[in-house]
N, C-alpha and C positions, 0 to 999 in steps of 0.2 A: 621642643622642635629643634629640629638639627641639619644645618644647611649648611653644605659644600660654597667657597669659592675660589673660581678658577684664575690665575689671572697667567700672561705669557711669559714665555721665557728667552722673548726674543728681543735683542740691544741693538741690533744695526740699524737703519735708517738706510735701506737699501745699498743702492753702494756712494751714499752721500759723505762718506765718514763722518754723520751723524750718529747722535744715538736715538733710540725710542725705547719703547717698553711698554709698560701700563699707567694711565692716566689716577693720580694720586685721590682726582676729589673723588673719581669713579669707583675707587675700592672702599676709601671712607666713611663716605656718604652712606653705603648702602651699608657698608660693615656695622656702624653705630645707629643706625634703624633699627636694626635686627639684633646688635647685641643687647641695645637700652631694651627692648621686648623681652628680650631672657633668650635669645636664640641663642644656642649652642653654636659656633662656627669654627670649622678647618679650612685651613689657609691650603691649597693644592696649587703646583704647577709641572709643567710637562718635568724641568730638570731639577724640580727643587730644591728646597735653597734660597737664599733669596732674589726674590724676581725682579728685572731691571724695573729701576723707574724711567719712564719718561723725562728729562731736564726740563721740558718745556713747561711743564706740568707743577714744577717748584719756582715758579715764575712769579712775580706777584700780582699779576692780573690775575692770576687762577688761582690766587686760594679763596677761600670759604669757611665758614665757622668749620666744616669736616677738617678741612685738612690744616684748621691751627690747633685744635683738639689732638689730630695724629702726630702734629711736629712734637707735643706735649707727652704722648703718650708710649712710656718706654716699651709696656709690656706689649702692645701692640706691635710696636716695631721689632723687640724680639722675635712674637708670634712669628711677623711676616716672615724676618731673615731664616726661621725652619721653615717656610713651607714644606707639604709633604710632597713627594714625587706622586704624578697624579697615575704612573702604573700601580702605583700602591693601594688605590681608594678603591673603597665597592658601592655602587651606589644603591645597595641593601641599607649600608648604614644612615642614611641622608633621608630627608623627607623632599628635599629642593633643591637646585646648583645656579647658583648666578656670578655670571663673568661679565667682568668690569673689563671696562674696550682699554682705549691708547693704542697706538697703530701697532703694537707688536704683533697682537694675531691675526694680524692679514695675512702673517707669514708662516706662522707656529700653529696659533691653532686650526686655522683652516685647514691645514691637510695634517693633525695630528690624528692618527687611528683608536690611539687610547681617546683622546677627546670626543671624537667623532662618533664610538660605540658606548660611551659612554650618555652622552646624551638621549641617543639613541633608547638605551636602557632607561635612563628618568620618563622619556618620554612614553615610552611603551609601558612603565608599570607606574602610569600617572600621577607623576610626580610633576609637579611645575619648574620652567626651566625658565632663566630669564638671563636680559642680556643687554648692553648698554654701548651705545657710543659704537667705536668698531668692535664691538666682540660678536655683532650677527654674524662677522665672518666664518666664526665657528661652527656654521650651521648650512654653511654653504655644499658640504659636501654630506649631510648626514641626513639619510633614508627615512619615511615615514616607516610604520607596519605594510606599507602597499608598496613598497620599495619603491615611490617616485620622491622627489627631494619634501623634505619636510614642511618649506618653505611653501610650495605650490598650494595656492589658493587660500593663504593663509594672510591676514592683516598682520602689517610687519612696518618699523620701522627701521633706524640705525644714521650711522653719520651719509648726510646727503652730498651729494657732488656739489652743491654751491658752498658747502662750507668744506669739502675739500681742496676748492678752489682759490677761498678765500687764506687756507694754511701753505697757499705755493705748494701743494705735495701729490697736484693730480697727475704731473710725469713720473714721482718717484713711485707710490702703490704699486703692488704688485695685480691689482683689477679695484678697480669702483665699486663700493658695496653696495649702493643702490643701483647699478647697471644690474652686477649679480646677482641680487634679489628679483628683479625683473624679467631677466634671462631665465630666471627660475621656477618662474611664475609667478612668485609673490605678489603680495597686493601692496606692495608699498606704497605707505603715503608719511608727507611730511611736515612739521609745522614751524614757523618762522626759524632763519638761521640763531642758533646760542642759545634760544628759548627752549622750555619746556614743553618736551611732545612724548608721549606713552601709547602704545598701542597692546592692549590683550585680546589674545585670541585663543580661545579656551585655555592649555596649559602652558601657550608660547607668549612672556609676556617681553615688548623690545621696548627701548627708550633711544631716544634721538644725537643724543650728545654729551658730554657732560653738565648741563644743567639738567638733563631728564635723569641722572643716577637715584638721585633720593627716591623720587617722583613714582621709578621704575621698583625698586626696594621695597616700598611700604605697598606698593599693588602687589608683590609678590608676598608680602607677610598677608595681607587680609586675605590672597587667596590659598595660604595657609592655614587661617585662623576660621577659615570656613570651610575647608578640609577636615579639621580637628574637630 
């Protein structure tokens, strides 16, 4: 099996002269699910290369057995530093694509075109797509087959406004992903802030936070392993 993931390539922190990126246990977590299974995985982002991390994310309240295994783990961290440029990938070659949140793609991949037709593609030639923390951003602008948003009427989770709330960052976001989701029709719902929450809904499967990353991972392996 062979599964794409996407993570952003975006560093600013709006115009806080912060940085942000991708959240570390969010790529982790779901990376060593999937590779201890024998998953084949490419590492993709919009500018390839390697993709910012999040600082807040190397914090020591946020690590996890994932992300002391990655501080450990060279080849991995090689892997990341080539990510491929994600105009480069075809999602011919892939059975699945999952992108791991951190606030970078509120800003990148939400309005990226390659991202957006891409998914698009998994999702149209029934591929499962999965997504964690803020990376439902990336599906904010991207089409079912009936050209209304993908999202509409669909069970959906992702990061809630009370825990955007509680990170001080509901001025800086460039939109609330569960306002968005809603706007959209989605059927979001959510489960306790920091906790573990997963929602699938046939080939859309979302996770709430970074505690939902693994959680979100291994429902997307079993519903490869029952594809297969």
């Amino acid at each position: 099996m062979k599964v794409l993931i996407v993570l952003t390539s975006h560093s600013d922190l709006g115009n806080t002269g912060e940085k942000t990126g991708f959240w570390i246990e969010e790529f982790a977590a779901p990376y060593y699910v999937m590779a201890d299974a024998g998953v084949e995985i490419t590492i993709a982002s919009p500018k390839g290369g390697m993709p910012p991390i999040d600082p807040k994310s190397e914090a020591p309240d946020a690590q996890t057995p994932a992300t002391k295994r990655y501080d450990k783990d060279q080849d991995l961290q090689k892997k990341l530093a080539a990510s491929v440029k994600l105009s480069e990938v075809n999602q011919a070659d892939f059975d699945a694509v999952f992108y791991p949140g951190g606030h970078g793609p509120l800003w990148d991949l939400a309005n990226d075109e390659i991202s957006i037709s891409l998914i698009e593609s998994f999702y149209k030639n029934n591929k499962p797509i999965a997504f964690v923390c803020h990376s439902p951003a990336a599906l904010v602008k991207v089409k079912a087959p009936n050209g209304e948003p993908l999202v509409k009427g669909k069970d959906i989770t992702g990061f809630s406004n009370t825990e955007e709330d509680a990170v001080q960052l509901t001025d800086i976001v460039p939109f609330l992903l569960e306002d968005e989701v809603k706007k959209l029709g989605g059927n979001y719902s959510k489960g306790a802030d920091w906790g573990s929450y997963v929602k699938k809904d046939g080939l859309l499967i979302t996770g709430q936070n970074p505690a939902s990353s693994e959680e979100a991972a291994k429902l997307l392996l079993e519903t490869l392993q029952r594809k297969n």
